[in-house]
Backbone as a printed PyTorch tensor [residue, N CA C, xyz], in Angstrom:
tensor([[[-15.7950, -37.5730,  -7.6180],
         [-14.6220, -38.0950,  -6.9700],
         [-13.5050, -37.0770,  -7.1360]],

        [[-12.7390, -36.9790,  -5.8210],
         [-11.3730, -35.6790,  -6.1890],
         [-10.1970, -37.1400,  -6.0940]],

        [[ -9.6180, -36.2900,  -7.6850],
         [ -8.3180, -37.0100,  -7.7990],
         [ -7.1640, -36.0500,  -8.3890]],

        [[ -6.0260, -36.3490,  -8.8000],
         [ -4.8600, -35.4450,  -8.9350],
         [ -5.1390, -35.4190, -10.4110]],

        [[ -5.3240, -36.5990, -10.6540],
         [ -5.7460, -36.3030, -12.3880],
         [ -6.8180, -37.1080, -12.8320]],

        [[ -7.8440, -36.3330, -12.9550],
         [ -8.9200, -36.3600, -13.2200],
         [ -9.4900, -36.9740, -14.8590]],

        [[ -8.8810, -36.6060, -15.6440],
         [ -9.1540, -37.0100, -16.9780],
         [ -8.0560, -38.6350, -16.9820]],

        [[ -7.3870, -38.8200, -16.4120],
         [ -6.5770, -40.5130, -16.2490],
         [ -7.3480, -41.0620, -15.5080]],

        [[ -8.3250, -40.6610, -14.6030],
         [ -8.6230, -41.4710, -13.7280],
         [ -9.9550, -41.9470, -14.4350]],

        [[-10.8180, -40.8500, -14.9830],
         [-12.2130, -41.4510, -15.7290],
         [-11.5200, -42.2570, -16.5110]],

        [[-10.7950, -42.1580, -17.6050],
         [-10.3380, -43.4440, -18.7740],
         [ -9.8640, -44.4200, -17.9870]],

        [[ -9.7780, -44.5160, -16.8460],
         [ -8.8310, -46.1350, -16.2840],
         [-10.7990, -46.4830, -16.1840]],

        [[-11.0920, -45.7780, -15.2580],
         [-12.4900, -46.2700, -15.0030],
         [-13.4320, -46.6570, -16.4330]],

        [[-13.6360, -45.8310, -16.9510],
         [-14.3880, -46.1840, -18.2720],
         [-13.7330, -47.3280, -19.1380]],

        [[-12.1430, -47.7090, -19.3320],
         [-11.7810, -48.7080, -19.7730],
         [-12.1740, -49.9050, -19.0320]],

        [[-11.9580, -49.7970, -17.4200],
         [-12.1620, -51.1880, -17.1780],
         [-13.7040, -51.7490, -16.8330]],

        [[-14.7190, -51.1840, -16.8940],
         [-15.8600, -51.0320, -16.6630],
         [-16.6540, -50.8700, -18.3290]],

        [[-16.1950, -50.4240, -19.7470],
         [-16.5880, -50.4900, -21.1420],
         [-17.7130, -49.5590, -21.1270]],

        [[-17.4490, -48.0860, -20.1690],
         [-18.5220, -47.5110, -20.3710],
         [-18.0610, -45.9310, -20.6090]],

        [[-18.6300, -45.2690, -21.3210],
         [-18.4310, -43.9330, -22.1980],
         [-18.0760, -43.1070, -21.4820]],

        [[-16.7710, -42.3190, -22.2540],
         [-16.0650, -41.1600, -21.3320],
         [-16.3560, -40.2370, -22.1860]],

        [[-16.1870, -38.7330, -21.2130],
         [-16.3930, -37.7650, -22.0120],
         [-15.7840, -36.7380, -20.9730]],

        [[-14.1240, -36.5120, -21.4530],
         [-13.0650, -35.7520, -20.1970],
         [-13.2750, -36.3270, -18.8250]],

        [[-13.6990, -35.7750, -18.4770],
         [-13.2120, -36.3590, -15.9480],
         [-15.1170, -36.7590, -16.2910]],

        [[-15.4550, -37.2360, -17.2020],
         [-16.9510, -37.7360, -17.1060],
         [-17.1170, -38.9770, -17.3420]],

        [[-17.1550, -40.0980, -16.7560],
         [-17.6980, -41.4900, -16.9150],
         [-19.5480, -41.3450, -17.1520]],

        [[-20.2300, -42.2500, -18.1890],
         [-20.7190, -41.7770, -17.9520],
         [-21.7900, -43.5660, -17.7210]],

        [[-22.9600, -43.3490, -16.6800],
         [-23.4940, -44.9220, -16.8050],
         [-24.6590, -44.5500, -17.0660]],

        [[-25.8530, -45.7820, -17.1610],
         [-27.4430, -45.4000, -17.6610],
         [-28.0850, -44.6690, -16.7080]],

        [[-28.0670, -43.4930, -16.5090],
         [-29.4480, -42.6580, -15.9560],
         [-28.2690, -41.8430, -14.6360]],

        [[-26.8610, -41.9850, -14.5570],
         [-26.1830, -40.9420, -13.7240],
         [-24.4860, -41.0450, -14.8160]],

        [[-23.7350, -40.0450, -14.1350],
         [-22.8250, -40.7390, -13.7610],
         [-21.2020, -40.2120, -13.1000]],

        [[-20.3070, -40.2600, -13.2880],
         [-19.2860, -40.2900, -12.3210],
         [-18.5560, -38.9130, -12.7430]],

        [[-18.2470, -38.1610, -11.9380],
         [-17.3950, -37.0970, -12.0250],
         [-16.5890, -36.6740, -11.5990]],

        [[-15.1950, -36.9880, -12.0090],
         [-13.3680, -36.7950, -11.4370],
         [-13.3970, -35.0610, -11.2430]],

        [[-13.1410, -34.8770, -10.3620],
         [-12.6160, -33.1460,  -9.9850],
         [-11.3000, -33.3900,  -9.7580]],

        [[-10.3840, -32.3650, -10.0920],
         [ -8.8030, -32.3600,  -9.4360],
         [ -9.3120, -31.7380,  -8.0850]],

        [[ -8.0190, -32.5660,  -7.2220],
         [ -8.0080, -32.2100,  -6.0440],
         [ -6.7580, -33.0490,  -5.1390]],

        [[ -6.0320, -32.9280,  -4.1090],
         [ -5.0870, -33.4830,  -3.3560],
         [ -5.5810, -34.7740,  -3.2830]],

        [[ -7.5190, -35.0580,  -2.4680],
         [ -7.6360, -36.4260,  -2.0820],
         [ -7.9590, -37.6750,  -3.4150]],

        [[ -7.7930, -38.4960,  -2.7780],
         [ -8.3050, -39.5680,  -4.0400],
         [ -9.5280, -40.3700,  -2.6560]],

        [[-10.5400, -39.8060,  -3.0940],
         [-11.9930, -40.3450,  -2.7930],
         [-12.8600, -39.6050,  -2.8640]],

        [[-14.1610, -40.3370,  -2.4840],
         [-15.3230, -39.6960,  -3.3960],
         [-15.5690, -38.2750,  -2.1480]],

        [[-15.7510, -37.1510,  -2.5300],
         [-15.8690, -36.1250,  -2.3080],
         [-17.4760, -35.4380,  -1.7020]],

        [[-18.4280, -35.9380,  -2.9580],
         [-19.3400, -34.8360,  -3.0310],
         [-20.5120, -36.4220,  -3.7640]],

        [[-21.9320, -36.0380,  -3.6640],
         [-22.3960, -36.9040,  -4.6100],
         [-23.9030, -35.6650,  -5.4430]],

        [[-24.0680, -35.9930,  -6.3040],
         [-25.6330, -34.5480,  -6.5690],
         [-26.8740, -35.7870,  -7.1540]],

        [[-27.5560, -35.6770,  -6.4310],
         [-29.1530, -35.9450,  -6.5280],
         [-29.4940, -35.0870,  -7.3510]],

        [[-30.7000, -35.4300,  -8.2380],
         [-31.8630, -34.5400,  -8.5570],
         [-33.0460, -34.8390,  -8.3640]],

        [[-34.3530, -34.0740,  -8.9450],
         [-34.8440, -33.8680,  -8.2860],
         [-35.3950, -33.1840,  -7.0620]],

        [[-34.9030, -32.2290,  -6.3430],
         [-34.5100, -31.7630,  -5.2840],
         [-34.1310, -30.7880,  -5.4380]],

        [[-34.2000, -29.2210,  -4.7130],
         [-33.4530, -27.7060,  -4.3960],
         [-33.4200, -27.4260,  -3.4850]],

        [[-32.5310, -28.4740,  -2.8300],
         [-32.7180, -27.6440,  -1.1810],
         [-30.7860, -27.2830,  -1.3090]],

        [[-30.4880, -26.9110,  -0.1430],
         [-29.0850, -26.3110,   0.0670],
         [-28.2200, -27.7640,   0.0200]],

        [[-26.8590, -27.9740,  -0.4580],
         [-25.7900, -28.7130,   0.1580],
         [-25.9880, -29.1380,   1.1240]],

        [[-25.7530, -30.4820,   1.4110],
         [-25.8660, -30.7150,   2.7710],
         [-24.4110, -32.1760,   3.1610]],

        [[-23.6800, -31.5770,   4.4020],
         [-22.6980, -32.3910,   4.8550],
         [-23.1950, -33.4760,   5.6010]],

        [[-22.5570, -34.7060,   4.5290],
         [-23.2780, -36.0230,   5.4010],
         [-21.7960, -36.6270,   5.8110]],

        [[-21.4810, -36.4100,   7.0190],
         [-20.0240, -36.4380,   7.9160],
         [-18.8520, -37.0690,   6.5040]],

        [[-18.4180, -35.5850,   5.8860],
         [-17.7090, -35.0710,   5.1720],
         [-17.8410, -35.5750,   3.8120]],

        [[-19.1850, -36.1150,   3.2950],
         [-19.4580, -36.4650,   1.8550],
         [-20.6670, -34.9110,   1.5630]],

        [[-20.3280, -34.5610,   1.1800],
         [-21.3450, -33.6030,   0.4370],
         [-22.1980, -34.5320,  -0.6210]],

        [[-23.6900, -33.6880,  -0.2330],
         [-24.6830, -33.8390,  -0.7940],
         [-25.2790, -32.6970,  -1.9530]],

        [[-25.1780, -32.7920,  -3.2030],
         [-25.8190, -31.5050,  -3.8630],
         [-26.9320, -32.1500,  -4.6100]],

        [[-28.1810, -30.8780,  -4.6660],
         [-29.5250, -31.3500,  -5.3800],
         [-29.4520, -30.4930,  -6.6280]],

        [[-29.9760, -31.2870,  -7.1220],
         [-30.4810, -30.5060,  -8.3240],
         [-32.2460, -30.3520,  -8.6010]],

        [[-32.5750, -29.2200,  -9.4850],
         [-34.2760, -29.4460,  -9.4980],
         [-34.6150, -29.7750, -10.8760]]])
């Protein structure tokens, strides 16, 4: 997710949700959430694994894989 402040925004999230922060890292069972600074406030980008193929724009959400 791009937000202006990134490390306030995981602790609002991890407080109201009771789940483990670690800086702009929320973190949940088996993924989890990652604050980037940036102008917008919404989700940006999302990364799969599993997978090495290139980035891919799904009408302006980025997709990244991991292997």
């Amino acid at each position: 997710m791009e937000t202006a402040d990134p490390a306030g925004s995981a602790e609002l999230l991890s407080t109201m949700l009771g789940l483990a922060r670690d800086g702009n890292r929320v973190r949940l069972p088996g993924a989890e959430i990652v604050f980037e600074p940036g102008p917008r406030e919404l989700i940006t980008a999302m990364t799969l694994s599993g997978g090495d193929r290139e980035p891919a724009d799904l009408g302006g959400l980025t997709a990244r894989f991991t292997g």
